[in-house]
Backbone of each chain as ProteinMPNN parsed JSONL, in Angstrom:
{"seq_chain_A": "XXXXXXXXXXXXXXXXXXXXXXXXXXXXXXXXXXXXXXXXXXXXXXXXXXXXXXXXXXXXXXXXXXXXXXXXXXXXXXXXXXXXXXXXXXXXXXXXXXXXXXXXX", "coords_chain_A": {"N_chain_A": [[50.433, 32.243, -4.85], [48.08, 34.23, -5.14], [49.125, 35.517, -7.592], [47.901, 32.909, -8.858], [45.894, 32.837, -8.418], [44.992, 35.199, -9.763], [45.433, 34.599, -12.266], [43.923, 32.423, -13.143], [41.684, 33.704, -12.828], [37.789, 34.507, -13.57], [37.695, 37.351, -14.674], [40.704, 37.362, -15.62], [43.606, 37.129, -17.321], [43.521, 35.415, -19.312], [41.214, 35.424, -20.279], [38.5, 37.367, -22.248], [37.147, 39.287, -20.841], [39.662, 41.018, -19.851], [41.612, 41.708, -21.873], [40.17, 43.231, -23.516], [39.608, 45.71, -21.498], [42.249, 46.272, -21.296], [43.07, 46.814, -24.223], [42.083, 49.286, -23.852], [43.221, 51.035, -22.345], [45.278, 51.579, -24.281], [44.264, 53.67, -25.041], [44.969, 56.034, -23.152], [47.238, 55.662, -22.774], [48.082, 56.657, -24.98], [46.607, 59.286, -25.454], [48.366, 60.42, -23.331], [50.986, 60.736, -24.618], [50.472, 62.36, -26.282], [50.099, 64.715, -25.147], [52.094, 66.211, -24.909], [52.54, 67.061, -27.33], [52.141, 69.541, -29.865], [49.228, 71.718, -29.519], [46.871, 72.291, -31.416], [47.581, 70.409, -32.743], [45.542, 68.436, -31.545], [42.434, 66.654, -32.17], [39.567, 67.847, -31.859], [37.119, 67.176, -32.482], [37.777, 64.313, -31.534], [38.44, 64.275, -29.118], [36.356, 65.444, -27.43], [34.376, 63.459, -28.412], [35.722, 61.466, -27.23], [35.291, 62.185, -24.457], [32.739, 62.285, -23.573], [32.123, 59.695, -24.16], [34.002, 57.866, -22.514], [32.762, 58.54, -20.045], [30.787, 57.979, -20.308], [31.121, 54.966, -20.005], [32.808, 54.109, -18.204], [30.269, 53.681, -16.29], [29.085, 51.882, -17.552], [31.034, 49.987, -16.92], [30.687, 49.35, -14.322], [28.063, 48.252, -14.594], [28.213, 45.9, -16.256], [28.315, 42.312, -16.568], [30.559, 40.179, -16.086], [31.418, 42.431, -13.329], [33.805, 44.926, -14.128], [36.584, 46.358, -13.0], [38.605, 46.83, -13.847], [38.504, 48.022, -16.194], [36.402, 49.941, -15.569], [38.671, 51.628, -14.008], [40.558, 52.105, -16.275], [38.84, 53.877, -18.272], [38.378, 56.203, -16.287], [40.837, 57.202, -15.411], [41.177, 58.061, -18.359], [38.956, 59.69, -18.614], [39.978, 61.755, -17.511], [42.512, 62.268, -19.037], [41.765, 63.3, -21.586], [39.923, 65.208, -20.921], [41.678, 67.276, -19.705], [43.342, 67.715, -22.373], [41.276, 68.608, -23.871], [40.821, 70.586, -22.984], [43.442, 71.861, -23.267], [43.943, 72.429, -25.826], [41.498, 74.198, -25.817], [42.064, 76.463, -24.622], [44.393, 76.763, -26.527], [42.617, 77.842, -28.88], [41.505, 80.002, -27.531], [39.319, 80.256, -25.803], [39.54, 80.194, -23.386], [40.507, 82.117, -22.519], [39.268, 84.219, -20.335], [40.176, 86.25, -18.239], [41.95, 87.921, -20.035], [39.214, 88.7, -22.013], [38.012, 90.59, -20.027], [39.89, 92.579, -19.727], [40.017, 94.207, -22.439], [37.379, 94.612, -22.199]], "CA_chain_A": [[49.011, 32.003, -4.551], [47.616, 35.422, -5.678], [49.086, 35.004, -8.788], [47.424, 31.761, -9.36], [44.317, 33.596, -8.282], [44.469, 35.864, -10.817], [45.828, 33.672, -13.71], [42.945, 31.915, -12.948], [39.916, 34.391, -12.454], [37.314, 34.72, -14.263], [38.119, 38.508, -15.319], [42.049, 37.051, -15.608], [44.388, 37.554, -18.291], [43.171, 34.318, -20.34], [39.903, 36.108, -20.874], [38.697, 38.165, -23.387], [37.115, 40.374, -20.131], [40.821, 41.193, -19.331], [42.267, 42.277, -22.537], [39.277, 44.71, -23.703], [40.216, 46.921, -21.022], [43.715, 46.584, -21.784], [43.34, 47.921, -25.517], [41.554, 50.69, -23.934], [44.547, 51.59, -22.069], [45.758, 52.488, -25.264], [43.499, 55.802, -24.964], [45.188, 56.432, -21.921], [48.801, 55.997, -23.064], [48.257, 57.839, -26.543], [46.394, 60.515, -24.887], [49.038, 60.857, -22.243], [51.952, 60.459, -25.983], [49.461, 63.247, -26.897], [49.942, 66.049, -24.032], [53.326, 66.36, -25.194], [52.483, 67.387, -28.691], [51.327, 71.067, -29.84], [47.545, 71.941, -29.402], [46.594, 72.715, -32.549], [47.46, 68.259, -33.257], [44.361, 67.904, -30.952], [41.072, 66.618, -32.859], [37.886, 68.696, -31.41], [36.162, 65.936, -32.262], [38.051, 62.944, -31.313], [38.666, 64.62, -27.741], [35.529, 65.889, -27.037], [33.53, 61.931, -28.321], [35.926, 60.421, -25.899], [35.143, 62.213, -22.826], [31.748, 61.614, -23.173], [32.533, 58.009, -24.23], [34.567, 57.454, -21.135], [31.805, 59.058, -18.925], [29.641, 56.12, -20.364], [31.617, 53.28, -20.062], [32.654, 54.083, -16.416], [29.117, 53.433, -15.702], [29.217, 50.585, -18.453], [31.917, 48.922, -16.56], [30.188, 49.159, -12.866], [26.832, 47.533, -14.607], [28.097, 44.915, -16.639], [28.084, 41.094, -16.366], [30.877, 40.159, -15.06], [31.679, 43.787, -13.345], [35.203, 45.13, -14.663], [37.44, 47.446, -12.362], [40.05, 47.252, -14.498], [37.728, 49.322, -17.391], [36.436, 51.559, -14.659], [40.074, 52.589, -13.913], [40.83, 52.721, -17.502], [37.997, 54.73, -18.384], [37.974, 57.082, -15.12], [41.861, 57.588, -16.233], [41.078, 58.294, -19.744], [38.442, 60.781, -18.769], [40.902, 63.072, -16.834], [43.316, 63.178, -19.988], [40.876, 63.963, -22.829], [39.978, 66.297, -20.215], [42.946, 67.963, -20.33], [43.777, 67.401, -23.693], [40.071, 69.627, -24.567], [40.993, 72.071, -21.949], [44.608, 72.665, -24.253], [43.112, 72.785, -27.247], [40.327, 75.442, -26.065], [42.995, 77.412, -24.515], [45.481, 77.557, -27.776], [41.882, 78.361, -29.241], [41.483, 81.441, -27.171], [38.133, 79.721, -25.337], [39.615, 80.151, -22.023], [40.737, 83.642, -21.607], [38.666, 84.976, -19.584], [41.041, 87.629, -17.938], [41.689, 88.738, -21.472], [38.147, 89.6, -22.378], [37.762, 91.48, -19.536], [40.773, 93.846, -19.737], [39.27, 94.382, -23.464], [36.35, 95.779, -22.177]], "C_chain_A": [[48.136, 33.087, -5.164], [48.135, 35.697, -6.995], [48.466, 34.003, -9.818], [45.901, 32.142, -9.548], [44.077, 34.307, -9.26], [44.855, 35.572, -12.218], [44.706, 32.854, -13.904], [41.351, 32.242, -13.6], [39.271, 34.375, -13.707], [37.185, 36.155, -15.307], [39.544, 38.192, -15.825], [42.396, 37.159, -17.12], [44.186, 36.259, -19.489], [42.194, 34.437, -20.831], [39.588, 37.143, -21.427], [37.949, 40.089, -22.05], [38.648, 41.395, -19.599], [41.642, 42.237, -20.348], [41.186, 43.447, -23.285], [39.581, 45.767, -23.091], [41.558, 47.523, -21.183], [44.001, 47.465, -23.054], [43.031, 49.467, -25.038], [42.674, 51.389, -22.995], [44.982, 52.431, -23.063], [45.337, 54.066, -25.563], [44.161, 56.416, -24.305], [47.098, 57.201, -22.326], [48.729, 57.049, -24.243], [48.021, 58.69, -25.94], [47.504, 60.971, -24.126], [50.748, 61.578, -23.591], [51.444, 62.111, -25.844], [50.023, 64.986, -26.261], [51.269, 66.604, -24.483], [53.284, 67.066, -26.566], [52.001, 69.131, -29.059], [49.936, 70.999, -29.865], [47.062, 71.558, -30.416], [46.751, 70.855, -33.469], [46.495, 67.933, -32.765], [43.167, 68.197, -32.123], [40.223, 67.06, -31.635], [37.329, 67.338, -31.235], [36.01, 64.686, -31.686], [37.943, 62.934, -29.64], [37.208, 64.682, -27.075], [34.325, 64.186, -26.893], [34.914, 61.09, -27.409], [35.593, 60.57, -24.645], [33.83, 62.09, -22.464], [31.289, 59.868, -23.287], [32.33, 57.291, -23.266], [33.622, 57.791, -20.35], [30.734, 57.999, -19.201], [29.986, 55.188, -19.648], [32.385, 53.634, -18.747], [31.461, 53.161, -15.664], [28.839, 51.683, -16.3], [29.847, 49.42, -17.204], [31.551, 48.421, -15.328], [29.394, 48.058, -13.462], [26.762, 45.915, -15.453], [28.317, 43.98, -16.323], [29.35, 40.567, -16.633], [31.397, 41.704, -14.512], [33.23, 43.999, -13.205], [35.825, 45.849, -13.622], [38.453, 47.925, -12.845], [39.459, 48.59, -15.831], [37.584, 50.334, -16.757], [37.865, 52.664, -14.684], [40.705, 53.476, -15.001], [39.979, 54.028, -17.78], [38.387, 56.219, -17.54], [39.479, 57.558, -15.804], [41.821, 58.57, -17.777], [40.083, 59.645, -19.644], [39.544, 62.293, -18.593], [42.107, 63.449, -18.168], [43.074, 63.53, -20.853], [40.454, 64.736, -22.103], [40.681, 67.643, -20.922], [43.858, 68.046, -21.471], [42.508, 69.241, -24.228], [40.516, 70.728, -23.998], [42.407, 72.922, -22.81], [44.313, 72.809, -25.349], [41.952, 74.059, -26.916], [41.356, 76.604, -25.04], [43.837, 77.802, -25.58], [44.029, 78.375, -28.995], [41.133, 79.958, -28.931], [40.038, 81.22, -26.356], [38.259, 80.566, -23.778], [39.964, 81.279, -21.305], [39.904, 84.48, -21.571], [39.264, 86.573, -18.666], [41.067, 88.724, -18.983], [40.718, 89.691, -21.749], [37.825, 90.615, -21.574], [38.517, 93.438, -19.247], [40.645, 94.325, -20.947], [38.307, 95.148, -23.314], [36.899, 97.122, -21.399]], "O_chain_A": [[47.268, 32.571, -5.868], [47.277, 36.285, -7.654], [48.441, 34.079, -11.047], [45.066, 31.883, -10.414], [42.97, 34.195, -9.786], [44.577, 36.296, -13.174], [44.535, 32.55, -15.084], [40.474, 31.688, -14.264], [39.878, 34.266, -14.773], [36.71, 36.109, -16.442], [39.738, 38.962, -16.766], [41.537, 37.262, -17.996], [44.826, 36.34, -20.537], [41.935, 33.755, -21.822], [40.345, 38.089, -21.213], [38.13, 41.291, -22.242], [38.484, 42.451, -18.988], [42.189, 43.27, -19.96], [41.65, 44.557, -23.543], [39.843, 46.792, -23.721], [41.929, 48.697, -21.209], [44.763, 48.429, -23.125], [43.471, 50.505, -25.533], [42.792, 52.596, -23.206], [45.102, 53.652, -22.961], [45.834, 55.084, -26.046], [44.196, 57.604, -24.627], [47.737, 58.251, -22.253], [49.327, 58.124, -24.273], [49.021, 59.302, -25.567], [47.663, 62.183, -24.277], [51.366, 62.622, -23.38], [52.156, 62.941, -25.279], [50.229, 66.034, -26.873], [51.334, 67.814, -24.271], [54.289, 67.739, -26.792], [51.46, 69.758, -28.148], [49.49, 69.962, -30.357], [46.739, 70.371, -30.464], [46.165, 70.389, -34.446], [46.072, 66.921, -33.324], [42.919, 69.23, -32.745], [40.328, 66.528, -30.529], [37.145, 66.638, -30.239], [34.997, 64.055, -31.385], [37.529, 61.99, -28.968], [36.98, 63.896, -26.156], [33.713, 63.812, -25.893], [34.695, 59.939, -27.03], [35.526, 59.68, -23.798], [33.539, 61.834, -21.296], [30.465, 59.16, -22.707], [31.425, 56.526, -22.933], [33.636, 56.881, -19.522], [30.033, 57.368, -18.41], [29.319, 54.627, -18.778], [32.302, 52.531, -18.207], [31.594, 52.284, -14.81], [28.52, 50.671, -15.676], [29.318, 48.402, -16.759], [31.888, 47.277, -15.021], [29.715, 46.92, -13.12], [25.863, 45.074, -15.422], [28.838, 44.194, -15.228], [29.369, 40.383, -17.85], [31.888, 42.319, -15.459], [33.882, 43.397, -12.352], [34.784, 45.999, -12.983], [39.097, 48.941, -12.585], [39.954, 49.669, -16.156], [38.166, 51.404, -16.937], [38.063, 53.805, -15.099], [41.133, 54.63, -15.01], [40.444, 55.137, -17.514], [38.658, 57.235, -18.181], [39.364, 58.313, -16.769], [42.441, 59.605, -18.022], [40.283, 60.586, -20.413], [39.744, 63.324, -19.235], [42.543, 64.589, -18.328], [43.929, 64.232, -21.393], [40.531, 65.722, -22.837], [40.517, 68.443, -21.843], [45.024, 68.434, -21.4], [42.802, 70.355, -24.662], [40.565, 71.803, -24.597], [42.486, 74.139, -22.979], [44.75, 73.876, -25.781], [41.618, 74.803, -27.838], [40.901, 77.747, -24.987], [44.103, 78.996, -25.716], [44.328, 79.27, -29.786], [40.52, 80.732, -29.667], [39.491, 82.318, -26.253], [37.427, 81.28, -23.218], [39.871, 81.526, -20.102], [39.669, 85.349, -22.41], [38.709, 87.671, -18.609], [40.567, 89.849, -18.994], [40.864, 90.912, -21.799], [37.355, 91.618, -22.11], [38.146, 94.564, -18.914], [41.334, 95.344, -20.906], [38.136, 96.177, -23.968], [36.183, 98.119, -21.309]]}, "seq_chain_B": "XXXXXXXXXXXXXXXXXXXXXXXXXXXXXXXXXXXXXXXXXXXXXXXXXXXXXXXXXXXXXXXXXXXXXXXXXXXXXXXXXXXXXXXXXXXXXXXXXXXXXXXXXXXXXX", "coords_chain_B": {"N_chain_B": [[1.7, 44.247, -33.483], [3.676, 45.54, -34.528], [3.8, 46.782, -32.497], [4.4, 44.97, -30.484], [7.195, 44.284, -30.983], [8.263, 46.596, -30.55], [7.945, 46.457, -27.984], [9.63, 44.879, -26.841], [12.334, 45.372, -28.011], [12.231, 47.48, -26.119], [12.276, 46.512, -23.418], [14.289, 45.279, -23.425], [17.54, 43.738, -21.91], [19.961, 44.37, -22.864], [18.859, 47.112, -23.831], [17.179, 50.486, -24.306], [16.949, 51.279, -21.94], [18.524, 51.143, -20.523], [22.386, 51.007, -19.464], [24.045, 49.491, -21.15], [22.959, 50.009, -23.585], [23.147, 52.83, -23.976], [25.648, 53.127, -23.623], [27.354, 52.08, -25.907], [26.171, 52.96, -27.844], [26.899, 56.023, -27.566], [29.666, 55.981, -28.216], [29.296, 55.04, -31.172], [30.024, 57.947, -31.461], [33.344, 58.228, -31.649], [33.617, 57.112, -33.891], [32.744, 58.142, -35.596], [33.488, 60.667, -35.38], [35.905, 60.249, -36.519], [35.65, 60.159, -39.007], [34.579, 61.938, -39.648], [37.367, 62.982, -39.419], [38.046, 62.499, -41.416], [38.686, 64.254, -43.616], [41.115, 65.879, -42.352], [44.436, 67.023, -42.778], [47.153, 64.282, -43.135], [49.041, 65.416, -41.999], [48.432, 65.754, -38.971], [46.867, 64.043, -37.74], [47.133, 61.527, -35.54], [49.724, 58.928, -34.311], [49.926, 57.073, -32.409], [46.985, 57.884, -30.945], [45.361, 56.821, -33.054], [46.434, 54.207, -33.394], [45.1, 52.969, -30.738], [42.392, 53.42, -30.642], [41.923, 51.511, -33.393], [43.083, 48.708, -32.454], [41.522, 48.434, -30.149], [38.586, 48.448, -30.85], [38.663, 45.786, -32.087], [39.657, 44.403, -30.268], [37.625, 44.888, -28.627], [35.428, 43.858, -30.48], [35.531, 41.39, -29.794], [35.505, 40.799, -27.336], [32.631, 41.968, -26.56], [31.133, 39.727, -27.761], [30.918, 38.128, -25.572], [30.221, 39.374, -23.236], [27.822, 39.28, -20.651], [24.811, 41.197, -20.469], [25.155, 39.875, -24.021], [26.397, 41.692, -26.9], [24.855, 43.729, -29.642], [24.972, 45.786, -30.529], [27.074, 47.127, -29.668], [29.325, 45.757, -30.387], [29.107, 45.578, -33.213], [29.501, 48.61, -33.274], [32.33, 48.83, -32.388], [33.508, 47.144, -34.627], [33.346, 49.177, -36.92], [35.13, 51.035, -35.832], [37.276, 49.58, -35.867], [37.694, 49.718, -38.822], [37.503, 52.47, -39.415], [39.678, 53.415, -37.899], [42.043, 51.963, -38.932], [41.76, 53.004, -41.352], [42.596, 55.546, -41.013], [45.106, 55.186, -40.093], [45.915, 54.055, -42.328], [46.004, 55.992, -44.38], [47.74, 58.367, -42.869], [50.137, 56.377, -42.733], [50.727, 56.414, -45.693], [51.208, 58.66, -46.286], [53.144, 59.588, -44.849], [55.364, 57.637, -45.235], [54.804, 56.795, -48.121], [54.646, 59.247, -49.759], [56.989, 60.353, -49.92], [58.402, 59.968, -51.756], [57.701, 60.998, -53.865], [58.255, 63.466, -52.813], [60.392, 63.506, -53.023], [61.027, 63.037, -56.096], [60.176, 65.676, -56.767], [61.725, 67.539, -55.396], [64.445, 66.8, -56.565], [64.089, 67.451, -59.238], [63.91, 70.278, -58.826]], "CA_chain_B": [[3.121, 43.125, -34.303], [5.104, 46.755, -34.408], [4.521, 47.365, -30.88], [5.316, 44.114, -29.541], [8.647, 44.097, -31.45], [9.163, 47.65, -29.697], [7.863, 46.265, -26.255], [10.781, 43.573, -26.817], [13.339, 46.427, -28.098], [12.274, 49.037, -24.833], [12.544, 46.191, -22.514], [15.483, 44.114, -23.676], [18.653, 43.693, -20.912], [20.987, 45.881, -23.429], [17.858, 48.089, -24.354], [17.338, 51.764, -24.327], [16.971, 51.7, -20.398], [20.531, 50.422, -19.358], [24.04, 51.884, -19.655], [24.289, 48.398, -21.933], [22.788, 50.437, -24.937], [24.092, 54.029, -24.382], [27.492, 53.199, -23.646], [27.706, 51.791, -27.389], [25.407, 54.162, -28.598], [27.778, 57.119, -27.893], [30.712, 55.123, -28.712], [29.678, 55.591, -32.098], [30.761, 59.073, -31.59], [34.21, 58.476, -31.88], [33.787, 56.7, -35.291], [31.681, 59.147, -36.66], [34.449, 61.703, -35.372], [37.316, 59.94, -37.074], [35.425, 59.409, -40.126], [34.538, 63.539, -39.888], [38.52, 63.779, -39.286], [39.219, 61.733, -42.568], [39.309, 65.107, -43.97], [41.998, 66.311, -41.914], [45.63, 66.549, -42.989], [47.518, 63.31, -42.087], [50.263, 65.256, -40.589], [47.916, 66.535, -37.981], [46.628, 62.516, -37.471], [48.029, 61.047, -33.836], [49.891, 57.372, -34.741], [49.325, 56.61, -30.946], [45.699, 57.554, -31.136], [44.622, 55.881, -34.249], [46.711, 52.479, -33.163], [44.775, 52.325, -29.929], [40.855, 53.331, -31.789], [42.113, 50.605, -33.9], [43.359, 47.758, -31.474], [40.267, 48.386, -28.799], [37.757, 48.069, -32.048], [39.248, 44.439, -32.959], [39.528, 43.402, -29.118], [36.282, 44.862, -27.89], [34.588, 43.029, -31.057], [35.699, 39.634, -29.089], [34.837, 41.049, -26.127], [31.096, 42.321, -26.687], [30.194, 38.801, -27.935], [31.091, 37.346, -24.291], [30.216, 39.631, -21.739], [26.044, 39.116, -20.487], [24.354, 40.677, -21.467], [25.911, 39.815, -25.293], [25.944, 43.229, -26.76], [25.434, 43.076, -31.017], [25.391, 46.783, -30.594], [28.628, 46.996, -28.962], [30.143, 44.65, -31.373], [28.986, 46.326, -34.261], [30.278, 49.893, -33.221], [33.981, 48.542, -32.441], [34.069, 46.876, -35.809], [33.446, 50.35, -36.86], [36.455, 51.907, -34.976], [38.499, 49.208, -36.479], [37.383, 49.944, -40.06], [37.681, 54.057, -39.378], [41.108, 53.118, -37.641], [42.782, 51.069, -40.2], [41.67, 53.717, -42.688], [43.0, 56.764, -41.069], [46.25, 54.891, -39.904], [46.566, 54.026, -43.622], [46.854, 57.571, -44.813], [49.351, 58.568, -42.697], [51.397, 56.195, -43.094], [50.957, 56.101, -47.403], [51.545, 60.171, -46.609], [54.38, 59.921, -44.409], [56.575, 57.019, -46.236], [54.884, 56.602, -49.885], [54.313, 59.728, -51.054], [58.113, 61.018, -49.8], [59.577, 59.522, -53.106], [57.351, 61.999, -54.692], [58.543, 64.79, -52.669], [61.935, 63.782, -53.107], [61.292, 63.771, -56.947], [60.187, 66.995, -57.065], [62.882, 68.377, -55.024], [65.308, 66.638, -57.519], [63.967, 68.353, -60.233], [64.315, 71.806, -58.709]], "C_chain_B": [[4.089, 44.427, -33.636], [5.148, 46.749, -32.809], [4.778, 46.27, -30.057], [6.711, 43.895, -29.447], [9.566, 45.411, -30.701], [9.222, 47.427, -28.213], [9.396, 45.79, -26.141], [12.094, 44.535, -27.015], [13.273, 47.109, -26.556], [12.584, 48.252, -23.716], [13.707, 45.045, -22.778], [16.662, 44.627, -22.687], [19.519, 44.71, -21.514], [20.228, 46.896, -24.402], [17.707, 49.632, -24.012], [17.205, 52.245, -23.232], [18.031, 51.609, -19.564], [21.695, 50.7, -20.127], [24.433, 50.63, -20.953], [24.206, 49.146, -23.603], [23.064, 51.913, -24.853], [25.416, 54.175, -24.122], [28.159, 53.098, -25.396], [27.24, 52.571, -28.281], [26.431, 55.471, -28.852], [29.239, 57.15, -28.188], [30.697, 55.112, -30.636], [30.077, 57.171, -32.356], [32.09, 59.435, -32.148], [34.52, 57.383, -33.345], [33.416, 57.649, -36.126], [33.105, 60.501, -36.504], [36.004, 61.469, -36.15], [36.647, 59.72, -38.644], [35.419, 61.442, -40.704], [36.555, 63.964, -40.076], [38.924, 62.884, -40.792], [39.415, 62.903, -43.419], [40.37, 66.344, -43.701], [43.275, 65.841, -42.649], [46.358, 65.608, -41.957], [48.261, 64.035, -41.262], [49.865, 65.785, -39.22], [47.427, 65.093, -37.114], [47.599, 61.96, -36.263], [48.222, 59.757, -34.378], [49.65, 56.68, -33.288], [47.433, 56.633, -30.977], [45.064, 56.407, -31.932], [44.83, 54.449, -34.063], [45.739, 51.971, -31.878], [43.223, 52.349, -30.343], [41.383, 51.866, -32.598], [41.937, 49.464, -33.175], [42.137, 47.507, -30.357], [39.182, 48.013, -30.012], [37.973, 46.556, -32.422], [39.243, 43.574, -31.335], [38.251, 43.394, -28.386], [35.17, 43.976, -29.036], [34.742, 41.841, -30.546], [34.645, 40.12, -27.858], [33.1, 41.04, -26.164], [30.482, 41.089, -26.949], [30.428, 37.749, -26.895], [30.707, 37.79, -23.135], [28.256, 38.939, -21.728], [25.637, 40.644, -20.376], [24.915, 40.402, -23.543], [25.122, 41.256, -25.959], [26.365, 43.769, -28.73], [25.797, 44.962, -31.199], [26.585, 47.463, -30.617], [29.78, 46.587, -30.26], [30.061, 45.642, -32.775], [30.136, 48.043, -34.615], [31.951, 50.147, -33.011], [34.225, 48.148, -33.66], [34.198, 48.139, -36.519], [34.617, 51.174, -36.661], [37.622, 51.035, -35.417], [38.661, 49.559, -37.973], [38.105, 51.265, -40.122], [39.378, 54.111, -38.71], [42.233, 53.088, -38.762], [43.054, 52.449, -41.002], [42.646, 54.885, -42.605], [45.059, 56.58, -40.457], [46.907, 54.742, -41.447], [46.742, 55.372, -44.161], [47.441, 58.468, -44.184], [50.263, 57.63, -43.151], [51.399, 55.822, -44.341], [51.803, 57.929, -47.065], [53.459, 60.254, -45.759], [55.578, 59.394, -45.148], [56.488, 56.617, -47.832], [55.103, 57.465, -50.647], [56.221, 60.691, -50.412], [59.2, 60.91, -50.997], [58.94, 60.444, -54.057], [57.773, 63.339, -54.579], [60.015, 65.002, -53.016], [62.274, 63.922, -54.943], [61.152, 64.881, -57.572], [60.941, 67.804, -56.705], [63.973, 68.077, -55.952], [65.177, 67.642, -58.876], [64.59, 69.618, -60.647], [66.096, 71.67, -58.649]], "O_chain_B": [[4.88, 44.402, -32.693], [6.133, 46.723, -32.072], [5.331, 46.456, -28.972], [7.366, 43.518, -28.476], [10.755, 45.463, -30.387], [10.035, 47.873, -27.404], [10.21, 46.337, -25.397], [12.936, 44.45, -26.121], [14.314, 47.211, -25.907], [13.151, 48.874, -22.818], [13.753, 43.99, -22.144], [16.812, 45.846, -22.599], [19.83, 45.742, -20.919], [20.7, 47.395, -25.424], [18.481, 49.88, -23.087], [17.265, 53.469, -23.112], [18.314, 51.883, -18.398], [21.809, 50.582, -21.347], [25.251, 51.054, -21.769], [25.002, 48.97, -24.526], [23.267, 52.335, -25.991], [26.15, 55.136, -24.351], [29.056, 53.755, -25.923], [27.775, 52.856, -29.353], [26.735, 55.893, -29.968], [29.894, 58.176, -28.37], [31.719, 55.159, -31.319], [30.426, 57.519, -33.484], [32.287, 60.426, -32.851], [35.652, 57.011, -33.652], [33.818, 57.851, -37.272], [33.543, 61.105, -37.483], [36.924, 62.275, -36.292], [37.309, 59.031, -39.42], [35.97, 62.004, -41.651], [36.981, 64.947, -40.683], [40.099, 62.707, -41.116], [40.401, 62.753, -44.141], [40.534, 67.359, -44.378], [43.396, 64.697, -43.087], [46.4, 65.706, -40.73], [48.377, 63.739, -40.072], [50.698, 66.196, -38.414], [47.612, 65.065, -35.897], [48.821, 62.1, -36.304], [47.252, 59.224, -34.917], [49.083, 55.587, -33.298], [46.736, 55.619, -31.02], [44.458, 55.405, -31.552], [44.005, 53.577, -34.336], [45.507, 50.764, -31.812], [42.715, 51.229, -30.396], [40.918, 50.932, -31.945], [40.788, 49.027, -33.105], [41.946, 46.412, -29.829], [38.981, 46.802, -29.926], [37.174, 46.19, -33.283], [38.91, 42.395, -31.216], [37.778, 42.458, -27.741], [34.162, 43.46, -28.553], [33.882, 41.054, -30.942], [33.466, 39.871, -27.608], [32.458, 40.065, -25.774], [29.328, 40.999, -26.531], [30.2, 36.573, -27.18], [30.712, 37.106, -22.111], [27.686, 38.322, -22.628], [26.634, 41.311, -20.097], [24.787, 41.491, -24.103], [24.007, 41.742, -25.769], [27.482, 44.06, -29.159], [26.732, 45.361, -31.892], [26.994, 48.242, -31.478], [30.749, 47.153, -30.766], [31.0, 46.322, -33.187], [30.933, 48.419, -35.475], [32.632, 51.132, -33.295], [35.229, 48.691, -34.122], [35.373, 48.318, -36.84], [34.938, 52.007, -37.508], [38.771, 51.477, -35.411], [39.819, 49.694, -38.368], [39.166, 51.342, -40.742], [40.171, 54.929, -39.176], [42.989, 53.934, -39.239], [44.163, 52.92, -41.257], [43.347, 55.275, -43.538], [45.936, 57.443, -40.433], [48.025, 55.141, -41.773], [47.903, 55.736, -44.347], [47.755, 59.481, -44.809], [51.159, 57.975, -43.921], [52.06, 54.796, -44.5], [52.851, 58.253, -47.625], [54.506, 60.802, -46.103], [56.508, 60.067, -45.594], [57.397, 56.282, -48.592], [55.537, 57.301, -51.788], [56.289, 61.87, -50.759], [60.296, 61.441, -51.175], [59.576, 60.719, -55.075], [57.802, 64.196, -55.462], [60.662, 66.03, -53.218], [63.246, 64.552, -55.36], [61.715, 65.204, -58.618], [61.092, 68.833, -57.363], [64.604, 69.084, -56.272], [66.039, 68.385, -59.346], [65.211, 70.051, -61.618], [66.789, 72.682, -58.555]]}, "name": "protein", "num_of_chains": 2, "seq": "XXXXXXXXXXXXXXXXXXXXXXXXXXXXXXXXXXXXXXXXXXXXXXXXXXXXXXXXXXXXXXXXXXXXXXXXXXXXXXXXXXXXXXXXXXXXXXXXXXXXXXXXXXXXXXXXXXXXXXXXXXXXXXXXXXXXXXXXXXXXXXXXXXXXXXXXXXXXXXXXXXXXXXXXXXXXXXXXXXXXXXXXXXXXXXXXXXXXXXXXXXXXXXXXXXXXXXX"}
């Protein structure tokens, strides 16, 4: 019955609302591929335009016509590991030591 | 004329007042950032990243011309991400498996 329901729905897996969020998974999984890799493989750029991306399209996904949950999740997901993706990259960059500089002075 | 065409722009459903037109708006970010990384060495290039920029660019162009409000913005900026995709998936993989017959004839040489 709840299968049928959602084979069904109008967000459901026969609609193109269904599989959009799905590709964007793919941010989620690569990024996650990603964490595993050395720093210094992280794009600045690519990291940094996704997490403000994702901080869009969160909001995107609440306001649009029909409203997604499955994007939200994606998204909200996707923020937290380009997150932490920027955060290892500005640590192998030397951004983050703060302790450091201070035993310097 | 101009400023009715901007009334019609400032107050349109996916217009410069609703998450409709800066979600896509800063979405070209990550084209513009892969297009800035096309001068990166491939072997630094993520094959996970680039396949899913790719794949979301080609499904969100379906997508964008179905949700409400229809979103040409949207649409536009994923074709984009499939274009800048494609491109940067293609030079890894010409660098990883084409040009290895080159490295292997130069190692023959030596």
């Amino acid at each position: 019955m709840a299968f049928r329901a959602f084979w069904n729905s109008p967000v459901g897996p026969k609609t193109t609302h269904f599989w959009g969020p799905v590709a964007n998974w793919g941010f989620v999984t690569a990024g996650l591929a990603d964490t595993q890799k050395p720093p210094q493989m992280i794009s600045g750029n690519m990291t940094a335009a996704m997490c403000i991306c994702s901080g869009l399209l969160m909001r995107f996904a609440w306001m649009v016509q029909p409203r997604n949950y499955l994007l939200l999740a994606c998204h909200a997901s996707n923020e937290i590991v380009q997150l932490y993706q920027l955060s290892r990259l500005a640590k192998s960059q030397g951004y983050l030591d703060q302790k450091k500089e201070e035993v310097e002075r | 004329m101009a400023a009715s065409k901007l009334q019609a722009f400032w107050n349109h459903p996916a217009g410069p007042k609703t998450i409709h037109f800066w979600a896509p708006t800063f979405k070209w970010g990550i084209s513009i950032a892969n297009v800035a990384d096309f001068s990166k060495p491939p072997e630094k290039l993520s094959y996970p990243q680039q396949i899913a920029v790719t794949c979301t660019g080609f499904v969100w162009s379906r997508y964008s011309t179905v949700i409400t409000p229809k979103n040409w913005n949207l649409f536009s900026v994923n074709v984009a991400m499939a274009v800048t995709g494609l491109y940067q998936l293609a030079r890894k993989i010409r660098h990883d498996y084409f040009s290895e017959t080159e490295v292997m004839a130069a190692s023959k040489e030596h």
